[in-house]
C-alpha positions, 0 to 999 in steps of 0.5 A: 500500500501507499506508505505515508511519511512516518513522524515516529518510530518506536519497537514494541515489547509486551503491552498493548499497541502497535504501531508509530504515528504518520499524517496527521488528519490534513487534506480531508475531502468532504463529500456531500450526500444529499438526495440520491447521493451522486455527488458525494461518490462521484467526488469520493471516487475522485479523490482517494478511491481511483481504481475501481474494483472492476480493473483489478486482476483477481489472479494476484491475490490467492488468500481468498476471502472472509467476513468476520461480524457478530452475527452468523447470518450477518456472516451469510449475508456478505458472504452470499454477496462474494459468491456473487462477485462483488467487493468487499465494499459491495458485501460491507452493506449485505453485512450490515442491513443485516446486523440492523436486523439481527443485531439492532441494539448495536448498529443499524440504517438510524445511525452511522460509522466509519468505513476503512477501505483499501483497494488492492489495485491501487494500494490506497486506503480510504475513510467513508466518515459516515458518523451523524452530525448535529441538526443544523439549528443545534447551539453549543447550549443543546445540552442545558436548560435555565443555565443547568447541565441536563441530567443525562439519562434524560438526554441520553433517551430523547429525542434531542440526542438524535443525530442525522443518521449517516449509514445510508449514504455512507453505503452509497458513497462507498458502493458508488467508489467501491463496488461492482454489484447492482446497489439493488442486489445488495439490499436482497440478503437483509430483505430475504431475512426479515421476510422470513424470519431471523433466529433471534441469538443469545446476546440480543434476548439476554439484552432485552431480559436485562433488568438494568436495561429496562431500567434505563432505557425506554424500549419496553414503555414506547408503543412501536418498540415494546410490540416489536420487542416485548409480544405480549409484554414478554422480552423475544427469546433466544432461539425464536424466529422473528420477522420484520416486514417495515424493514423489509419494506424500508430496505425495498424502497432503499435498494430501488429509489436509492438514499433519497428513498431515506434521507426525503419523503415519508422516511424522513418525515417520520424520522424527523417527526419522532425526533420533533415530538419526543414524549421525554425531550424534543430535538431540533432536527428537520426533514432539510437536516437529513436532506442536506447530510454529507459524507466526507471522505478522508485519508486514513491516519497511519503509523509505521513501525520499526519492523516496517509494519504500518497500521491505519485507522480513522481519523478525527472526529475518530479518535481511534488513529489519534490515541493508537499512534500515541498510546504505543509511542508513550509505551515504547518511552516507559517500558523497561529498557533491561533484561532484569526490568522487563517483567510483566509486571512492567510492561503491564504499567507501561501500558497502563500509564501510556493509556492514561496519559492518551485519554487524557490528552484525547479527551481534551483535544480530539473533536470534529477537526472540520469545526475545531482545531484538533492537533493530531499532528503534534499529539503524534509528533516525537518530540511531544511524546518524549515530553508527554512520557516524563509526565506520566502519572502515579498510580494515585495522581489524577490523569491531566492534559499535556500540552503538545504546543509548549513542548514543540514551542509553538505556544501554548495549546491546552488553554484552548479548550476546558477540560471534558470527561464525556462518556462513549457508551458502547451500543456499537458493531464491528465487521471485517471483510476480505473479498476475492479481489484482495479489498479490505473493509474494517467498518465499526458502525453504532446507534451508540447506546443499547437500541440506540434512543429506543424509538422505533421507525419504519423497522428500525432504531434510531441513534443517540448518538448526539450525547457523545457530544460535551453537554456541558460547553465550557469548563472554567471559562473555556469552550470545550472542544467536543462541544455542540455545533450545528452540523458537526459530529461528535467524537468517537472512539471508534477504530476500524484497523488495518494492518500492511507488511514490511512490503505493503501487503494487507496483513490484518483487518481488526476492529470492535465496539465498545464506546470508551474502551474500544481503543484498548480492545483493539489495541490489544489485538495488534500487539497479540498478533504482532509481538505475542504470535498469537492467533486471531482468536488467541489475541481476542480472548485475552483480558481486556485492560482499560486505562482510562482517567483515575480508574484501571478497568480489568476484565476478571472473568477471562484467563489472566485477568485476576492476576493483572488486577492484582498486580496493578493493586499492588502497584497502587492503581484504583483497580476496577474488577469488571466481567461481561466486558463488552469488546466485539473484535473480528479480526482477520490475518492473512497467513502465508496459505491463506485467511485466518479468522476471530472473532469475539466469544463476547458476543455471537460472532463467527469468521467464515471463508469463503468457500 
């Protein structure tokens, strides 16, 4: 592939990132989506994405195929697109209008994502940033009422965090840069399922039997999604079949009229209704929002690493290319430096140290670079790394920003922006693709909480996705970087990865869910296959480790996990003992003969070739 210039080169031992830091998130390319989206692919196919995948010659790629995702029939779906000859791109929608079905309290067409993309033809890799954006009306005050921050379960579940859904457009931008199928062929696999009915599996019914679920979120007290939910007042059971016939019919009227089919007419006027007359908290989106919705294309952040391995991921408002480039370079500054020193002990604090000095900076300072400016560039850069790692915090010490402006004396930075601790909560998806022409996919998509804002329409979830955003828009005096903005997007820490061999070749598509968390999950994944040798599987199964503010989260319930909380206890570290950790990673290497697959035994994934 295309290698961008490297900034920061660093090895890596034993703790959990790969990779070195590159480009900084300049020269983005946005695309406009709008009606039937022509627009957005023609400039996408324009910019990053020149070859199509029709001139690719499928006798130089000899791997084969695979789709990793959450679901088996999900799985089916895109693989039933392969058999037919499409791309990566072209089974990426196959596979996820059927995670909106199957797998709804995680993703679906009511919210938005990122797609990584590289065409093996060309060597590019490209970002789809299909995340939802602010009602254009929204003010950074979206969030307060009679001067106060709202509570946040009474915005998390409302109409106000509603944010204009991207996924649509986002297939469109991709397919039309990216595909080689008929766009109404790909709707059929989702269309079939929710005509005839999908098998409802373990995770989904264990979620709506969730007492705290019920607890917090709306699902079962909302006429549209308590009847399709809870039949009878009575949650779906793992194992029934259930059918969908309003997405059904939703995914008919895409798959013939195109986007414009959602983002104007009856679709959007519900949409736009439910959000204007929210029972709980009414929002400022309007039929014009989802009309005038845009897709911006954007090169990937990348990093390359002393073994020439380089690893790309999206870039702000994704925080995933930002804080991986950052997290292995802090590591490789403060793990032990001796044969005697390097135990895992060691490694385990220099890795947790490097998260929590990454967290702190990014929740400071990554937001939409295309409303605010985001320094990716300098937070990446080696000289404020090496500033940045002699401030790493005591295990009992409270985790602050650095200032990557003083420390490469272009003034100061940090006083820009006041300090903001927003949560990402994890009602997201990951799938990872290969196709038969060597084109990758690594898309995480998310209606961010559980079923999202819990309101149904047409068949599906709408997002709430908006209270990503800072709710409250200035601390001390000072704006807050991730603060609301009409048509801005808010941050997230999504990180769909791929990784390329000393020689450019794809060696690795990895990704996952999980809000906050989701850097350290997949993080974890490229030091496992990378510098432990471990498999697919192997790397995913390991504990998860989250080094975020004051508190270190171990997941106890996986093998080694009690033992890493106790010795970061010993250390001194405020130590979270955590079980049902919430990670969804599908992975896929290439081997020398041939796909090797993972996927996550948190949730109901499995990784298939393509036979």
């Amino acid at each position: 592939m295309k290698i961008a210039r490297p900034l920061l080169a660093a090895p890596f031992l034993a703790a959990l990132l790969l990779l070195s830091a590159c480009a900084a998130p300049d020269g983005k390319q946005d695309v406009s989506v709008s009606e039937a989206a022509q627009s957005a692919a023609d400039a996408a196919a324009s910019a990053a994405v020149e070859a199509a995948p029709e001139v690719a010659d499928a006798t130089e790629w000899t791997k084969g195929a695979m789709v990793a995702a959450a679901n088996p029939e999900a799985v089916e779906a895109g693989l039933e697109i392969l058999r037919e000859g499409g791309t990566a791109v072209d089974a990426a929608v196959a596979v996820h209008t059927a995670l909106g079905l199957v797998e709804p309290e995680s993703s679906g067409i009511g919210g938005g994502g990122f797609m990584v993309y590289y065409d093996h033809a060309s060597g590019e890799v490209t970002v789809f940033d299909g995340r939802e954006r602010a009602p254009a009306a929204a003010t950074p005050e979206y969030f307060m009422k009679d001067g106060e921050v709202m509570d946040f379960f009474s915005a998390w579940q409302s109409g106000r965090s509603v944010g204009v859904p991207g996924a649509v457009a986002l297939y469109k931008s991709a397919h039309d840069a990216a595909g080689k199928l008929d766009w109404e062929d790909l709707f059929q696999p989702a269309i079939t399922l929710a005509e005839d009915g999908f098998v409802v599996e373990r995770k989904l019914a264990a979620t709506l039997a969730s007492d705290r679920l019920q607890q917090y979120v709306r699902l079962d007290d909302l006429p549209e999604s308590a009847a399709y939910f809870y039949p009878d007042g009575v949650p779906l059971a793992e194992g029934s079949i259930k059918t969908n016939p309003a997405y059904a019919e939703t995914l008919k009227r895409i798959a013939t009229e195109g986007p414009a089919a959602f983002y104007s007419g009856d679709i959007a006027e519900s949409i736009a209704y439910a959000v204007a007359h929210d029972p709980s908290l009414p929002g400022a989106m309007t039929v014009e929002d989802l009309a005038n919705y845009e897709v911006a294309v954007r090169p990937a952040l990348c990093g390359v690493e002393p073994d020439g391995y380089e690893v790309c991921s999206a870039p702000p408002p994704s925080s995933g290319g930002v804080t991986q480039n950052m997290i292995l370079g802090l590591y490789d500054r403060l793990k032990p430096t001796s044969e005697e020193e390097t135990t895992e002990a060691a490694q385990l604090k220099a890795f947790v140290d490097a998260q929590r000095l990454t967290y702190a900076d990014r929740d400071h300072y990554v937001a939409d670079a295309d409303f605010v400016p985001v320094p990716a560039a300098e937070l990446i850069d080696p000289i404020y790394l090496d500033v940045r790692a002699t401030e790493a915090f005591a295990p009992d010490q409270h985790a602050t920003p650095g200032d990557p402006g003083l420390a490469l004396g272009r003034g100061p930075m940090r006083q820009m922006w006041g300090e903001d601790p927003t949560e990402h909560h994890p009602g997201t998806t990951h799938f990872s693709i290969i196709d038969p022409y060597g084109n990758a996919v690594s898309m995480t998509m998310t209606v961010e909480a559980a079923f999202g804002n819990s309101v149904m329409v047409h068949g599906f979830m709408l997002n709430n996705q908006l209270t990503d955003f800072a709710r409250e828009p200035t601390k001390s005096g000072k704006p807050v970087a991730n603060a609301v903005a009409g048509n801005k997007r808010p941050r997230s820490s999504m990180s769909p990865t791929l990784v390329f061999d000393p020689d450019g070749d794809l060696f690795m598509v990895t990704g996952s869910p999980g809000g906050n968390s989701i850097v350290a999950y997949v993080a974890k994944t490229l030091v496992g296959v990378l510098e432990w040798g471990n498999t697919a599987q192997e790397s995913i199964d390991l504990p998860n480790i989250i080094a975020r503010g004051d508190v270190v989260g171990v997941e106890v319930d996986r093998e080694g996990g009690p033992e890493a909380a106790e010795a970061l206890r010993e250390m001194g570290y405020n130590v979270e003992e955590r079980e049902g950790e919430n990670s969804g990673l599908h992975v896929i290497i290439v081997r020398e003969d041939g796909l090797e697959g993972g996927a996550d035994p948190r949730r109901d994934g499995v990784a298939r070739a393509l036979e």
